[in-house]
N, C-alpha and C positions, 0 to 999 in steps of 0.2 A: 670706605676706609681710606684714611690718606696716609701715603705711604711716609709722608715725613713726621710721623710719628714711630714708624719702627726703632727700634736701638742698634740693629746689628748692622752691619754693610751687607750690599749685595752678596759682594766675591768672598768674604765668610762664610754664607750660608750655600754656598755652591757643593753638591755631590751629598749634603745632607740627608737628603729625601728620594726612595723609589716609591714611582708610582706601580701598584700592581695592579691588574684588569684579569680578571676571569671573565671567559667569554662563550658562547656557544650559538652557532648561528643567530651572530645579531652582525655580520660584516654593517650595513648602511650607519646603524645607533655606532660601531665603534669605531667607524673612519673620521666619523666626528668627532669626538672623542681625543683618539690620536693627535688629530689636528690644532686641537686647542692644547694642549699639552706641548706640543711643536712649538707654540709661540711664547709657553713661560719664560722669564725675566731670570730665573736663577739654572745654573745647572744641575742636569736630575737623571735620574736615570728612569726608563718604563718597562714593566715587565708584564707581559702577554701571557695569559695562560688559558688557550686553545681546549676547550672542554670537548673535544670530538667534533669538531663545526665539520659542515658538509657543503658548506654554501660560498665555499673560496675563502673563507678568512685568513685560514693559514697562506697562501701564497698569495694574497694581495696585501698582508700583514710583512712579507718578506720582501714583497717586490717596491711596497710604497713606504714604506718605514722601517731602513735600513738601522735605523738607529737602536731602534725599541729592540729588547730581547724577549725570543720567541718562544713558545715549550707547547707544543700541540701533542695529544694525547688521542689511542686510537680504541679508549674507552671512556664513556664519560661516568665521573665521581662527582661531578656537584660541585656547587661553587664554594663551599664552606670548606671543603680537601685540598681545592686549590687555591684558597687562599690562606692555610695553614702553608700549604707546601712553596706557595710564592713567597710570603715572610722569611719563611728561611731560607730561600733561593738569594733574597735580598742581601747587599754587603752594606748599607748604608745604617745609621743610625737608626731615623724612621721612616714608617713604610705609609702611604697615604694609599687607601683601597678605594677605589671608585666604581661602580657598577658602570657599563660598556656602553648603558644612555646615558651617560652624564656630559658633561660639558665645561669646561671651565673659561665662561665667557671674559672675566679678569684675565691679562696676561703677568699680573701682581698677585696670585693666589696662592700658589707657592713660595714664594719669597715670603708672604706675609703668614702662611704654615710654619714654616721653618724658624722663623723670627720667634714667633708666637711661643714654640714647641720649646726652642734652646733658652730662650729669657724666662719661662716657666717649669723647666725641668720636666717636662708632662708624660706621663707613663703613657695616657689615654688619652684624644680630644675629639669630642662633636663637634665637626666641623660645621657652619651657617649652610645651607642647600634649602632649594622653591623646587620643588614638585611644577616646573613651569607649564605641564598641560594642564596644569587644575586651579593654580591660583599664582597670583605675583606674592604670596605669603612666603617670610622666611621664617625659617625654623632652625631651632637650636639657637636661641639668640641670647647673649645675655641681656640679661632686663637694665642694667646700668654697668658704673665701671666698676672696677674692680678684677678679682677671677669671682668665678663662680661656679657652680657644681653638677652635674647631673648623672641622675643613675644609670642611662645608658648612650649610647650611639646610635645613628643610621646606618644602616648596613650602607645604602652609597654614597657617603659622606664621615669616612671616620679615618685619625691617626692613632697609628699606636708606637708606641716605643719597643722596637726590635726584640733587646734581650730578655726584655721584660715580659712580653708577649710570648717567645719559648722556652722562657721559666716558667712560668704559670703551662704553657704547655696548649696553648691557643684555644681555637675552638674545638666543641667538644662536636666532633663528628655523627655523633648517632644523635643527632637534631636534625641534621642532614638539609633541611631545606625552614628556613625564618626560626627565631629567635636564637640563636646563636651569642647575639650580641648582648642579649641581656644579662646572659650565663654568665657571659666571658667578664661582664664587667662586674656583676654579685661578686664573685671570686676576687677579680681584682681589689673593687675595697675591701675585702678580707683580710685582703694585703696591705692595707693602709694606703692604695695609688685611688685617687680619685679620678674622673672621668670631667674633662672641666670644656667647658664650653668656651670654642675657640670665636675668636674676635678678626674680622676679615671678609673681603668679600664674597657671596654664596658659589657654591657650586650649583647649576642649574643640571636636575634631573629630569630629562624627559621619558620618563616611564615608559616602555618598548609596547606595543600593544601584541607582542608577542608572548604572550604573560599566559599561564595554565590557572583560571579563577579558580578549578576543583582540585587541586593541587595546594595551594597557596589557602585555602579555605582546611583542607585535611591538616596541613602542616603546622599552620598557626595553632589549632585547637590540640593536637596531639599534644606540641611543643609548650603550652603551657602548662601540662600536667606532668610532661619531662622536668620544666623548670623548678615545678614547686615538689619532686619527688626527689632529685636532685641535691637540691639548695636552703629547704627551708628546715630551718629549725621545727623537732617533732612535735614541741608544745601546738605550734602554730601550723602546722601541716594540715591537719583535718582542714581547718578554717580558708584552706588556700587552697586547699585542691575544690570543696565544693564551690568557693567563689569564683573561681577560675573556670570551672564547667558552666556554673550556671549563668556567668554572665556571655562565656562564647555560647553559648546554646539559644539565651536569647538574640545576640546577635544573628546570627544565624538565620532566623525567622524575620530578623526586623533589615535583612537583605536580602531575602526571601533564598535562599540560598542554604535550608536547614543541613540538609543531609549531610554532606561531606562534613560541616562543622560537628554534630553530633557523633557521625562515624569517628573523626581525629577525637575524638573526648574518648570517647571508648580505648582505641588503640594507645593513648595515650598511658591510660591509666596501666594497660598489660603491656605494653613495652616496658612503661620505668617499675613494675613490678619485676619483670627479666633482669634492666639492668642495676634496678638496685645496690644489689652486692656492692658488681664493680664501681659504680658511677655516683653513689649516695657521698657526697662529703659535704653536708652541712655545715651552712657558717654560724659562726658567734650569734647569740644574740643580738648583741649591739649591732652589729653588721647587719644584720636582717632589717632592724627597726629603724636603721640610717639609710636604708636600701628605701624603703617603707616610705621616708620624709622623703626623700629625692624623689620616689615617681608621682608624690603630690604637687610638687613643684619642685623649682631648681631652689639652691640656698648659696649665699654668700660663704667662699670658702674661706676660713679664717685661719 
């Protein structure tokens, strides 16, 4: 992207944007991290939040990045509690969340967020991010110019807008670990705020290999039976909860990895039988079936 196409000035867009990082023994992925954020073009502020690390983050976070603000915790709650609770920590307008391997090789990346964010009013933005151990592919791109639209975000790669994020009241904690984001953004176009695919150089994600597969496998498959017990309108419920089971269950098998996927289907379905009550607010129609078109492809927001 070149930057002489932005509209705003630098020194406009200054104090805009916190960056917030939820972290938990990954000190080597977040000194990286840190580092590239040290060399953005606009001023910002970063905010740390210390999931009970054990491995020095906290006092190499204090002693090497006097700048970044700190909040280390001497229980761990998950990254999705602390970055509910980092958003509101925040004073700035909007909050850009980056997972602790990421990396923002642009020193033009937040100047070009911020730009982006204030000349489109944007409640919500997928920000462009490559997965750079697995492919030079970016993602989240729009197809041409214009804005245009998507149903959700990458959890290490997304903005949101401050107030808007705790009006709506953020993420819904009892997902606890992956899909978070696609809840959070259902709801939002409920709200009429779309989720628009930001324009600007990628953030590179180097994926930690410190990663729990049996975890992340329970989570995913749980968390989609959370979402459609949740969020989906009841005509359309039946139809989404067994598609949702039966295509994580074939997955499952076709990564040879059945168990845990099948186990998270199970518990899925009697957790959000538990939370029901509390947690069931279905949206519109419309919303659902606009939800529907976006995760078939992006569309030109008009």
């Amino acid at each position: 992207m070149n930057d002489q196409n932005l509209v705003t000035s630098k020194s406009t867009l200054d104090d805009l944007i916190t960056v917030i990082i939820s972290t938990k023994n990954r000190w080597p992925d977040l000194h990286k991290a840190l580092l590239s954020l040290r060399n953005q073009t606009i001023k910002h502020h970063v905010l740390v939040l210390d999931d009970n690390s054990d491995d020095g983050t906290y006092e190499n976070v204090k002693n090497l990045f006097p700048e970044v603000t700190l909040h280390s915790y001497k229980e761990s709650a998950g990254y999705i509690v602390r970055r509910n609770e980092a958003v509101e920590m925040a004073k700035t307008p909007y909050v850009l969340s980056i997972d602790d391997d990421c990396v923002l090789e642009s020193p033009t990346i937040l100047y070009q967020i911020a730009d982006f964010c204030v000349a489109n009013n944007c409640a919500a933005v997928a920000w462009p991010y490559i997965d750079a151990n697995l492919s030079p592919e970016v993602h989240d791109v729009a197809p041409n110019d214009g804005l245009w639209q998507s149903h959700t975000f990458k959890g290490c790669s997304f903005v949101v807008k401050r107030d808007i994020f705790l009006q709506i009241g953020g993420f819904r904690t009892s997902f606890f670990h992956q899909g978070e984001e696609e809840d959070y953004c259902i709801r939002l176009l409920e709200l009429g705020h779309p989720v628009f695919l930001g324009k600007g150089n990628a953030i590179h994600h180097y994926e930690s290999p410190k990663r729990s597969w049996d975890r992340m496998d329970f989570y995913g498959s749980r968390n989609l039976m959370l979402f459609a017990i949740f969020n989906v309108p009841l005509k359309y419920l039946p139809v989404q909860l067994a598609g949702s089971a039966f295509k994580s269950f074939l997955y499952g098998f076709k990564i040879k990895r059945p168990y845990q996927k099948t186990r998270g289907i199970l518990y899925g379905f009697l957790d959000g039988l538990k939370l029901a009550m509390k947690e069931r607010k279905p949206v519109s129609t419309q919303t659902y079936l606009k939800y529907r078109e976006l995760k078939k492809q992006y569309q030109p927001y008009a």
